[in-house]
C-alpha angles and dihedrals in degrees: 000000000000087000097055090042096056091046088061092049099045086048090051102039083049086056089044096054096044086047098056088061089076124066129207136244132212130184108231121195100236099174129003110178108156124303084352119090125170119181123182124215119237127211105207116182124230101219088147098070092046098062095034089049096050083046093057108042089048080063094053096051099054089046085058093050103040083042090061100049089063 
């Protein structure tokens, strides 16, 4: 059971960690006056899912080694 759950948790840590090198980016409505409308793209970064997916797949690696020893 501990091993298949660390290996969940390693697999998605992992995604989590690739996936914080990217960062998202929203369109924002800066100025609407009329027929005119300007909008402005924001870059926001994802440092969240660096520290929770190193946390994570911490987890899942010492689930996979304390599930071995058993």
């Amino acid at each position: 059971m501990n091993s298949k759950l660390g290996l969940v948790f390693t697999v998605t840590g992992a995604l989590l960690l690739i996936l914080s090198l990217f960062n998202i980016t929203k369109k924002e409505n800066v100025v609407n006056i009329g027929p005119f409308h300007v909008s402005a793209e924001k870059k926001q970064p994802t440092e969240w899912m660096r520290y929770t997916g190193g946390i994570i797949f911490a987890g899942g690696i010492i689930l996979l080694v304390t599930a071995k020893k058993r």
